[in-house]
NUTI-914059 format. One record per residue: residue in three letters; x, y, z of N, C-alpha, C in turn. Coordinates in Angstrom, 3 decimals, decimal comma. Layout:
BEGIN
PT   vexgu       n_xx       n_yy       n_zz      ca_xx      ca_yy      ca_zz       c_xx       c_yy       c_zz
PT     ala          X          Y          Z          X          Y          Z          X          Y          Z
...
END
This chain:
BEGIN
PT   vexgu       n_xx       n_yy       n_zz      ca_xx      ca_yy      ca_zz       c_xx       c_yy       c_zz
PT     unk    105,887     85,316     97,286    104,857     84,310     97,077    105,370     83,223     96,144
PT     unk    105,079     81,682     96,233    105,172     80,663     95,530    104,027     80,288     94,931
PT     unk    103,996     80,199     94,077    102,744     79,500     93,022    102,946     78,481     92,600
PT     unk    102,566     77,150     92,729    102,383     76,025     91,946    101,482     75,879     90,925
PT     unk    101,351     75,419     89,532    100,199     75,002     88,998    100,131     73,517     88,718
PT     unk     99,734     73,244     88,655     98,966     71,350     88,254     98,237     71,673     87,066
PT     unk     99,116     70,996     86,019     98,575     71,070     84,876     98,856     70,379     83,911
PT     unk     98,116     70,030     82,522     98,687     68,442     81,853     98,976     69,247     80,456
PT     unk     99,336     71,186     80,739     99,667     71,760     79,735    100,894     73,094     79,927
PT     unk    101,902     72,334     80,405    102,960     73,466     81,365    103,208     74,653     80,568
PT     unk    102,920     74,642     79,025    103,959     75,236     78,041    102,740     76,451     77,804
PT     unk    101,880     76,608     78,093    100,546     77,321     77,815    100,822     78,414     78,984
PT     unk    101,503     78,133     79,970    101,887     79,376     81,020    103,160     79,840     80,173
PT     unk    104,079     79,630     80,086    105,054     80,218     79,115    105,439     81,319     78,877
PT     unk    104,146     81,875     78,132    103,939     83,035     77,730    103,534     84,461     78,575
PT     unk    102,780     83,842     79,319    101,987     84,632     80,426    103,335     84,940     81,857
PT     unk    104,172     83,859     81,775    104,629     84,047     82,971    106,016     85,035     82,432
PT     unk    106,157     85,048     81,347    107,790     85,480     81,074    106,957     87,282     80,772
PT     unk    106,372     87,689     80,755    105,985     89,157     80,203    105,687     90,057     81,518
PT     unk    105,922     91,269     81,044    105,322     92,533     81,931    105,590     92,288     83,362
PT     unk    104,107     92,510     84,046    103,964     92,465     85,728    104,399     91,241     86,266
PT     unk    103,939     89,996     85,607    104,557     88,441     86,016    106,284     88,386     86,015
PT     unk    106,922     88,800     84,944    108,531     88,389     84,960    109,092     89,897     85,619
PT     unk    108,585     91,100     85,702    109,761     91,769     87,111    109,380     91,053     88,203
PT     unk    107,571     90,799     89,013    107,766     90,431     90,009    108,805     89,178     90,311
PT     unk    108,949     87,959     89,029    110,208     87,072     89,088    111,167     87,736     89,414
PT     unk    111,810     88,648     88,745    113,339     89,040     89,024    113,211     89,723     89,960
PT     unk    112,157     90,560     90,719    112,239     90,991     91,960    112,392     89,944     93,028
PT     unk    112,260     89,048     92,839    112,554     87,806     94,164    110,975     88,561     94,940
PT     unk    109,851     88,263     94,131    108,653     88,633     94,795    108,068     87,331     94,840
PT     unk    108,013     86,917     93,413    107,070     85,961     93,155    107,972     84,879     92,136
PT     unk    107,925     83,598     93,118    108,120     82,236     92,365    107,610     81,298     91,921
PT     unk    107,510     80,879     90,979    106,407     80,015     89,875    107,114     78,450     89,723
PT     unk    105,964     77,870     89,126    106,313     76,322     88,875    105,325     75,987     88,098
PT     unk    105,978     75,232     87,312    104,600     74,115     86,506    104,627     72,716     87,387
PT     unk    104,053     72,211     87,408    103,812     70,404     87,543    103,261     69,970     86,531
PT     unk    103,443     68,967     85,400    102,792     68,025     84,744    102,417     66,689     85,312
PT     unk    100,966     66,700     85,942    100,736     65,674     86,610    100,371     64,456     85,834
PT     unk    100,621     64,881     84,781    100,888     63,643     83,742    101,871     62,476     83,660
PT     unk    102,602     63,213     84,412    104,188     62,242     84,771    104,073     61,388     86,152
PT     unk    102,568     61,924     86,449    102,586     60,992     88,327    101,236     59,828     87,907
PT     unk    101,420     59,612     86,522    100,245     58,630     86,336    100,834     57,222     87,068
PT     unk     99,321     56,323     87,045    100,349     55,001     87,661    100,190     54,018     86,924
PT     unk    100,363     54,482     85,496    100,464     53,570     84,447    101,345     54,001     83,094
PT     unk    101,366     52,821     82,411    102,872     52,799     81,467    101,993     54,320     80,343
PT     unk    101,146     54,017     80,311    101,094     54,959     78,885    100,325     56,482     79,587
PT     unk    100,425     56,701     80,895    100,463     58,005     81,511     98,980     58,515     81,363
PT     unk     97,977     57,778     81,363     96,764     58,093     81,392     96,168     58,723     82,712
PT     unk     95,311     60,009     82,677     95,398     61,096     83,559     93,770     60,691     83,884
PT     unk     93,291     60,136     82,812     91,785     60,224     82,929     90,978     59,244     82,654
PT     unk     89,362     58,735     83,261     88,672     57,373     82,708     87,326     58,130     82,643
PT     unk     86,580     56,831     82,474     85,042     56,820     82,035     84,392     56,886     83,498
PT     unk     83,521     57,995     83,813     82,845     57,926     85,568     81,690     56,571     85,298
PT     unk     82,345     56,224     86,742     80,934     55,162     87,381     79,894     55,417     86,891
PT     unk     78,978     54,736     86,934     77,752     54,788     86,507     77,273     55,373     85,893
PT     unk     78,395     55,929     84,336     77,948     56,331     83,242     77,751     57,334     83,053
PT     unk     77,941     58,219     81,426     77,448     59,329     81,732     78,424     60,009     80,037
PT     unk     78,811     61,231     79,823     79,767     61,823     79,054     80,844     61,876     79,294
PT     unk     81,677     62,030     78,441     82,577     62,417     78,667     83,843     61,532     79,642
PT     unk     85,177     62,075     80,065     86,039     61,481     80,547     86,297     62,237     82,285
PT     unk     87,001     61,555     82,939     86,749     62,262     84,614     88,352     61,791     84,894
PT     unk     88,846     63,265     85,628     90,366     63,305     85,980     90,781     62,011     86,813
PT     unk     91,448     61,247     86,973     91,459     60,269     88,278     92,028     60,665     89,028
PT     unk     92,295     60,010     90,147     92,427     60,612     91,692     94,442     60,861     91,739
PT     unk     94,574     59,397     91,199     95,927     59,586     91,384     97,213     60,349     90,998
PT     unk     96,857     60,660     89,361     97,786     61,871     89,351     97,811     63,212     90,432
PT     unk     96,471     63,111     90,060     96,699     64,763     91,065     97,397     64,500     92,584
PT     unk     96,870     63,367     93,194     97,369     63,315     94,407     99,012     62,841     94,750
PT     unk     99,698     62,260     93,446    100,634     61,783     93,333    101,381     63,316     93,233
PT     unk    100,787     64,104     92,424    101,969     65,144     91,918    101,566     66,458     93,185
PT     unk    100,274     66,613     94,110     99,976     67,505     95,268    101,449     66,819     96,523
PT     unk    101,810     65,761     96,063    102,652     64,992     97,305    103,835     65,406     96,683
PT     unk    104,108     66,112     95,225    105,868     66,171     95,274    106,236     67,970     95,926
PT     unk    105,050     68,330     96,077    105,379     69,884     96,194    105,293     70,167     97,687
PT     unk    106,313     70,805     98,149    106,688     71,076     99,492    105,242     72,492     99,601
PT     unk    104,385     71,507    100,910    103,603     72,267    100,999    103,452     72,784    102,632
PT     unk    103,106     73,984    103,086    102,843     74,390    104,371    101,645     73,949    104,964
PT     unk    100,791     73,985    106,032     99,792     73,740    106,817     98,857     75,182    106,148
PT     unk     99,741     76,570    105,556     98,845     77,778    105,316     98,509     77,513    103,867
PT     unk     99,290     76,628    103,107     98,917     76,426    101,551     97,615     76,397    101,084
PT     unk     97,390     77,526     99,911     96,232     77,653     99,654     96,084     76,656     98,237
PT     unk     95,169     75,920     98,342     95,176     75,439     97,499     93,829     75,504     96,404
PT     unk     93,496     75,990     94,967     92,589     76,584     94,401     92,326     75,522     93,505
PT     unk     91,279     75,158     93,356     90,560     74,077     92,219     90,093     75,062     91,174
PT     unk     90,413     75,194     90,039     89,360     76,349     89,113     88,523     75,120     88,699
PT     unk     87,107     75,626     89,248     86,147     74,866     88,879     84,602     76,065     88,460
PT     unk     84,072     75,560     87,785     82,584     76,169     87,147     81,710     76,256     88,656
PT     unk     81,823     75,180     89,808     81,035     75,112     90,904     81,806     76,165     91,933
PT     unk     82,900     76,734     91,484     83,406     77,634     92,532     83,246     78,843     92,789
PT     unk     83,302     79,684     93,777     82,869     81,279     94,211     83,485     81,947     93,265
PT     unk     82,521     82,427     92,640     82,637     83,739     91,585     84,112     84,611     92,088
PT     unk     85,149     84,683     91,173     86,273     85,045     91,491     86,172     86,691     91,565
PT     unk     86,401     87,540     92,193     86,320     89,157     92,242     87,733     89,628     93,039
PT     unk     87,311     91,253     92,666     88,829     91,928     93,794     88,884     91,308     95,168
PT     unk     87,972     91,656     95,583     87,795     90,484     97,072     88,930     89,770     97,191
PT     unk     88,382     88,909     96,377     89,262     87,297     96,427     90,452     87,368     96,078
PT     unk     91,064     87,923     94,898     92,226     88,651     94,543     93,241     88,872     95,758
PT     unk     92,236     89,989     96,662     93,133     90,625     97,860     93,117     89,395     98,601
PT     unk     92,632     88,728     99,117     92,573     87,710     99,977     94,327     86,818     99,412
PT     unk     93,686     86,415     98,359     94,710     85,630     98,338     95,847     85,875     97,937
PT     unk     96,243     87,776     97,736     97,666     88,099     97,455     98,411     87,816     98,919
PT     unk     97,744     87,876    100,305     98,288     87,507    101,326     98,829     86,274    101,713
PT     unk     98,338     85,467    100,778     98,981     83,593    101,160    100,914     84,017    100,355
PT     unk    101,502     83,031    101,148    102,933     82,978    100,893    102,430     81,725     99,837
PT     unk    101,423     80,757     99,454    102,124     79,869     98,908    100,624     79,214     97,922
PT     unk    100,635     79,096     96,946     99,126     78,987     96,130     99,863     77,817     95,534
PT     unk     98,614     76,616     95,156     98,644     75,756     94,267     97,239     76,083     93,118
PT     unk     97,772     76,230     92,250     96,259     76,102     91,022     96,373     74,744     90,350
PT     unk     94,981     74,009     90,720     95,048     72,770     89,821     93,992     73,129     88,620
PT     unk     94,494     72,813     87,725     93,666     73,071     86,489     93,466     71,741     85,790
PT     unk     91,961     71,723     85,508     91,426     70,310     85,031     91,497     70,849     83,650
PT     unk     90,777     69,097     83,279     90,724     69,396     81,664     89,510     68,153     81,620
PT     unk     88,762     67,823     80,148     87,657     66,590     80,206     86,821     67,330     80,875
PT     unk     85,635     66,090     81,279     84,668     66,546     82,158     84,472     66,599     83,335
PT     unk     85,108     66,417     84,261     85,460     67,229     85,443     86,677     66,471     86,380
PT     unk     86,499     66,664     87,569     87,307     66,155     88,550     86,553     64,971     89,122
PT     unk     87,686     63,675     89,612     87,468     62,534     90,285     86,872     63,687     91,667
PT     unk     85,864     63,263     93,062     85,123     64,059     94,195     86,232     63,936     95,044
PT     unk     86,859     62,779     95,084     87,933     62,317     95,765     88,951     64,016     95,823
PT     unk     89,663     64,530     94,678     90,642     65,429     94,773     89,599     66,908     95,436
PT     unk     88,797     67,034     95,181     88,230     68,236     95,590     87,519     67,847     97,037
PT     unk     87,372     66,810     97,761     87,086     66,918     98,642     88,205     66,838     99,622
PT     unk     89,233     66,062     99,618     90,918     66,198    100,385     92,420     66,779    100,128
PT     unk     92,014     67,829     98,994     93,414     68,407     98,598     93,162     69,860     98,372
PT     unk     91,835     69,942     98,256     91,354     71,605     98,149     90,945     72,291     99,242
PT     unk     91,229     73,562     99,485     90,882     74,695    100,448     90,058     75,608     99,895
PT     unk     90,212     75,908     98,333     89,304     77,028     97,692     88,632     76,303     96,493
PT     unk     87,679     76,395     96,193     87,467     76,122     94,691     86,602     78,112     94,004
PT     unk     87,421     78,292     93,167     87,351     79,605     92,897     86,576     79,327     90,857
PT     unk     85,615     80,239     90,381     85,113     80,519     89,269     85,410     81,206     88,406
PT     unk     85,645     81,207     87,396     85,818     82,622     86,553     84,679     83,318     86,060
PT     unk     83,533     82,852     86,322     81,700     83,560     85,862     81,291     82,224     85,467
PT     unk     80,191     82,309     84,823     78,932     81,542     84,605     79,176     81,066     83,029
PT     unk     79,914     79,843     83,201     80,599     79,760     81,492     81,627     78,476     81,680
PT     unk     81,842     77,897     80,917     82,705     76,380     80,947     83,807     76,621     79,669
PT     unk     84,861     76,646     80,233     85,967     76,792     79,341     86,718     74,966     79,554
PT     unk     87,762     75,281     78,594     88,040     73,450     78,527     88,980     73,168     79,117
PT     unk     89,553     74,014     79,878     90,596     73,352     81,206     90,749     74,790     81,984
PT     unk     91,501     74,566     82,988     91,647     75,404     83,985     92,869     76,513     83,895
PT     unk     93,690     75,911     82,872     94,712     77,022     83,080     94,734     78,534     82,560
PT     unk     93,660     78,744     81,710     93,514     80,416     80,994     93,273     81,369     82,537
PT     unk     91,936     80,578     83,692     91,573     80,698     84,060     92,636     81,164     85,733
PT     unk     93,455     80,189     85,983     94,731     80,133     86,567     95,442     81,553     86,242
PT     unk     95,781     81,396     84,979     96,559     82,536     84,275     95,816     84,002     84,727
PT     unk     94,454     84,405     84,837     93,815     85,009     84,583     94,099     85,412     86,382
PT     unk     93,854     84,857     87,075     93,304     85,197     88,415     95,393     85,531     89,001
PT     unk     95,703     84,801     88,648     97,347     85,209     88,904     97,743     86,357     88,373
PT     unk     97,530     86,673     87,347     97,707     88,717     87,383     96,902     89,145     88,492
PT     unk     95,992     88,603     88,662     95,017     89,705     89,545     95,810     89,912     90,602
PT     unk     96,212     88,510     91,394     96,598     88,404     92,290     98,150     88,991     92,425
PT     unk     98,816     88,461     91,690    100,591     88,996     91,828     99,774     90,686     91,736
PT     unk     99,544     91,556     91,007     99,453     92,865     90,935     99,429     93,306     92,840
PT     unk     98,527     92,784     92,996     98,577     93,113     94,614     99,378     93,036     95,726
PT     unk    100,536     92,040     95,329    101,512     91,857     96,533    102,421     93,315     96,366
PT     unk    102,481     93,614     97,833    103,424     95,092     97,914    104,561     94,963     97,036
PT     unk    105,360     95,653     96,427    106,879     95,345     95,755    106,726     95,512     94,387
PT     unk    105,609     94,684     93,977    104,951     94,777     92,464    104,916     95,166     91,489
PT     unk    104,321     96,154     91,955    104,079     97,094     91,182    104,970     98,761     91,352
PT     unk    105,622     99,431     90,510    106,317    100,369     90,956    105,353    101,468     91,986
PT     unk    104,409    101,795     91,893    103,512    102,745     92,836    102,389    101,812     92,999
PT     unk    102,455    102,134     94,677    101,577    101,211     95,003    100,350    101,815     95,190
PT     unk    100,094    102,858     95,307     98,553    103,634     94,689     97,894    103,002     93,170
PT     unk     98,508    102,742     92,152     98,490    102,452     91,476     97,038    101,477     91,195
PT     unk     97,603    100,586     91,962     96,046     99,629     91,808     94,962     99,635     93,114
PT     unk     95,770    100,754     93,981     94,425    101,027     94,919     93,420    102,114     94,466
PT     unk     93,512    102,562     93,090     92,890    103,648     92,286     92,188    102,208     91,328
PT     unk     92,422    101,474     91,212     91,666    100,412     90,621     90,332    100,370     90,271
PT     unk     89,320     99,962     89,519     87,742     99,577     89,685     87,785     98,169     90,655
PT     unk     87,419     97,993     90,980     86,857     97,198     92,266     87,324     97,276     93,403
PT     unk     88,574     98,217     93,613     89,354     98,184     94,399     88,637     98,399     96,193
PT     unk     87,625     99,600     96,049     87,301     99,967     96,950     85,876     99,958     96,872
PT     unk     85,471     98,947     95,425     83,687     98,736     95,661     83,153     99,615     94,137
PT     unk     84,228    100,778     94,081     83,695    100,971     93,075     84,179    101,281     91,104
PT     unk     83,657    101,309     90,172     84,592    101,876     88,672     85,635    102,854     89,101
PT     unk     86,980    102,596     88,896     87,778    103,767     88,090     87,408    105,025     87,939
PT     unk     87,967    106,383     88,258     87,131    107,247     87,226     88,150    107,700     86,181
PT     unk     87,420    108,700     85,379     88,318    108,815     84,038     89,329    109,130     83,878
PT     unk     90,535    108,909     82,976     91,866    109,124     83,197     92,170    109,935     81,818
PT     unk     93,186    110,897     82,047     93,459    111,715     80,407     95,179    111,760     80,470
PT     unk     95,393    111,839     79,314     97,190    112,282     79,121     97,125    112,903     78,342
PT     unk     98,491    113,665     77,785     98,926    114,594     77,081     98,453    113,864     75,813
PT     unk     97,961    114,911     74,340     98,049    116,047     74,977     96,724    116,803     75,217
PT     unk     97,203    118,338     75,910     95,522    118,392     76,694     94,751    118,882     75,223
PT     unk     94,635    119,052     74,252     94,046    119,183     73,396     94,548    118,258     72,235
PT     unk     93,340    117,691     71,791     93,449    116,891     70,699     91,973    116,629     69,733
PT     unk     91,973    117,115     68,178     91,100    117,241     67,792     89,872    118,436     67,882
PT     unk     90,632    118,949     68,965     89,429    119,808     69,589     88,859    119,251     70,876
PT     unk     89,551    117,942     71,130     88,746    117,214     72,613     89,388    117,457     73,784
PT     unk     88,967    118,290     74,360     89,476    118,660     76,039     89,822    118,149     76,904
PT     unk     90,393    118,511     77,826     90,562    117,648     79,518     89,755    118,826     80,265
PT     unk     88,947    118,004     80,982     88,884    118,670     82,319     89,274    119,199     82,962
PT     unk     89,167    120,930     83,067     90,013    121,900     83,656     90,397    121,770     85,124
PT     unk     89,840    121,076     85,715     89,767    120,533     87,288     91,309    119,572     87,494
PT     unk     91,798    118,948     86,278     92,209    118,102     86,475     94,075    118,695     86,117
PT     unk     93,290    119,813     85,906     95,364    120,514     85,348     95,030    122,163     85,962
PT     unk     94,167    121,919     87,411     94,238    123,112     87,918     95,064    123,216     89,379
PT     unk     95,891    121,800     89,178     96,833    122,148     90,402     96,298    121,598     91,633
PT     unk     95,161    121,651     92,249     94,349    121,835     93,002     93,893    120,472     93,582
PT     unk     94,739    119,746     94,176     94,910    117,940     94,186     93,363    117,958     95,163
PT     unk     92,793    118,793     96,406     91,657    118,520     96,711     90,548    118,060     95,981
PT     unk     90,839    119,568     94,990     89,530    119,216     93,904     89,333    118,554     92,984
PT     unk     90,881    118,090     92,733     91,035    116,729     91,635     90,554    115,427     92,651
PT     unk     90,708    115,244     94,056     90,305    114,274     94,659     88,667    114,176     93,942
PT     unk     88,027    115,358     94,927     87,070    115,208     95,068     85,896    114,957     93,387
PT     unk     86,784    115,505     92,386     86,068    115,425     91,163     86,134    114,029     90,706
PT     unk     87,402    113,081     91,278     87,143    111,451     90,470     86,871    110,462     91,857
PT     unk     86,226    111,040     92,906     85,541    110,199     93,681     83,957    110,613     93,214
PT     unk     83,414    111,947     92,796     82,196    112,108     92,061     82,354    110,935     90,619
PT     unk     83,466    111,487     89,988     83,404    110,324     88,742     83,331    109,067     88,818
PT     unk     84,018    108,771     90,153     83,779    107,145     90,325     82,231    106,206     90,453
PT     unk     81,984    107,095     91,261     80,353    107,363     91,638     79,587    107,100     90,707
PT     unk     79,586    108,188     89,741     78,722    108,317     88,383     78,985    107,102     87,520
PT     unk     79,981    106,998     87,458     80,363    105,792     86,130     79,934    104,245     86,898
PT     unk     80,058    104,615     88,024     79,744    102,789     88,800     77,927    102,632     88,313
PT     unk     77,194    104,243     88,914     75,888    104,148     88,753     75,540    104,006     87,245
PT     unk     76,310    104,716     86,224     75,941    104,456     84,905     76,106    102,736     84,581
PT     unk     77,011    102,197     84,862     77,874    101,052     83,946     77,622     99,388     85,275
PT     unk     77,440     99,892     86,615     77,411     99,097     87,397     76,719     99,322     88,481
PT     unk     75,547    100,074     88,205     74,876     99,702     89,482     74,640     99,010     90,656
PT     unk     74,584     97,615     90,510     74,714     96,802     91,402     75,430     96,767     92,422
PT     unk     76,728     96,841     92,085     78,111     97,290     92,474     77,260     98,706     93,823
PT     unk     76,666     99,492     93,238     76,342    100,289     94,793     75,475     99,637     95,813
PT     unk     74,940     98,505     95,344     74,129     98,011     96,435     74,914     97,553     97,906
PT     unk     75,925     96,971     97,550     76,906     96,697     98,683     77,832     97,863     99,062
PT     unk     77,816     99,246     98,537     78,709     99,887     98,781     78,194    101,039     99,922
PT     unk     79,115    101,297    100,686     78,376    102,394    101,761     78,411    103,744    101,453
PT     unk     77,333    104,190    100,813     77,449    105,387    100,649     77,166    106,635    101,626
PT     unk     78,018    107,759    101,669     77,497    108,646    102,369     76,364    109,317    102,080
PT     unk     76,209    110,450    102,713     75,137    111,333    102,642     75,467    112,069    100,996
PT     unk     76,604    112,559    101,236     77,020    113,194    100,144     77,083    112,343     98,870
PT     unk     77,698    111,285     99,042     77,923    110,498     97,795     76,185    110,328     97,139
PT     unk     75,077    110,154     98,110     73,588    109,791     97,740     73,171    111,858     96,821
PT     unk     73,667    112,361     97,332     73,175    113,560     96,503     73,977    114,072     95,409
PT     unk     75,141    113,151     95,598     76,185    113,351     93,671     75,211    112,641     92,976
PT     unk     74,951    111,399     93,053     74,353    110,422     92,463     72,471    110,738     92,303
PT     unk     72,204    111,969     93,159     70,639    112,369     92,895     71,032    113,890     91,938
PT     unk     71,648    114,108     91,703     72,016    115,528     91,155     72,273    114,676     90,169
PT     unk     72,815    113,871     89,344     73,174    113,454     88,535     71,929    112,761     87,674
PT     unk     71,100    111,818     88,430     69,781    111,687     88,075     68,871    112,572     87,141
PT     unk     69,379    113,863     88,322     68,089    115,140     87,511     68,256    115,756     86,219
PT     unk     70,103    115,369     86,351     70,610    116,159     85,297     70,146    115,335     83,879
PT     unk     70,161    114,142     83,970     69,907    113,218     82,913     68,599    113,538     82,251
PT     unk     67,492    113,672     83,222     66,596    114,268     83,331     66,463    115,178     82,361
PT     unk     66,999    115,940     82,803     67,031    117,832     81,825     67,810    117,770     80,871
PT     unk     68,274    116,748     80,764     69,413    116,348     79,322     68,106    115,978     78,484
END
């Protein structure tokens, strides 16, 4: 995968891109990165990125031409996905994540000021994607943020690729609980299920846990999820028990 970002703050990826899951997938020849400073495609002497909107109002508004000046230096495909992080965009989730670990080729434009010229988001964008219900002051934390999600998912990645298909959102629902050595500590136990060898019943005990902890911590999360017959009577046994607790 190729990633572009558009941004008028290259040095703020830096950090994020040289660590952990981001720099093996680099040296794996998985995933290739770029900054753009579309600051440099202004079309004026003192490199001004941004003005005052028409007919008034707060604040300052991106203009059309950097962005479109610096979307024209990057060799782009007909499949290029291209992502606006904007406050008006689809709530970003695993979903979207998986979706877009499949594109060979992402651009993230990240604003800054008070928003985007309509011009760039109506002829250079394919996605405009959200990070929740909240206004941060430019786009790149946000960039940064959704690009782990995403690199984690391309096959190669990650050393076991179970790994993040055991995920919380992965399949709709929380994680369930995880323990390491050692099995006693303090007096605090592991779950005998879970060092009894017995990989069925270890299945079947953290697809119950998954269950429980989604219904404790995320309910909602089951409204879209298909539950079986069985999964509806973990989750009513669990009810009663609370109950008698």
């Amino acid at each position: 995968m190729k990633i572009d970002f558009l941004t008028l703050f290259p040095e703020m990826f830096e950090g994020v891109l040289s660590h952990s899951i981001l720099k093996r997938a680099q040296e794996k020849s998985v995933l290739q990165v770029n900054t753009v400073n579309f600051r440099n495609f202004a079309e004026n002497k003192h490199g001004q990125v941004d003005d005052y909107p028409f007919g008034g109002g707060q604040g300052m508004v991106l203009k059309p031409e950097p962005v479109f000046n610096a979307m024209e230096s990057i060799d782009k495909t007909p499949d290029t996905r291209v992502v606006l992080m904007c406050p008006q965009g689809r709530p970003f989730n695993q979903d979207i994540a998986q979706e877009l670990s499949e594109a060979e080729h992402l651009v993230f434009i990240c604003g800054h000021y008070e928003g985007y010229d309509e011009r760039i988001r109506q002829h250079l964008v394919t996605d405009e994607i959200s990070m929740g219900d909240y206004v941060l002051t430019g786009g790149e934390l946000p960039a940064m943020v959704m690009t782990d999600a995403i690199v984690r998912l391309i096959p190669g990645v990650l050393g076991n690729q179970q790994s993040h298909e055991d995920d919380s959102f992965q399949d709709g629902l929380l994680e369930f609980p995880q323990y390491t050595r050692p099995r006693d500590y303090k007096g605090l136990g592991v779950p005998d299920v879970l060092v009894s060898g017995n990989h069925a019943h270890i299945d079947a005990w953290r697809h119950e846990q998954k269950l429980i902890r989604t219904y404790e911590k995320r309910p909602d999360l089951l409204e879209s999820y298909q539950l079986t017959d069985k999964d509806r009577e973990i989750i009513e046994r669990y009810k009663k028990q609370l109950k008698n607790d």
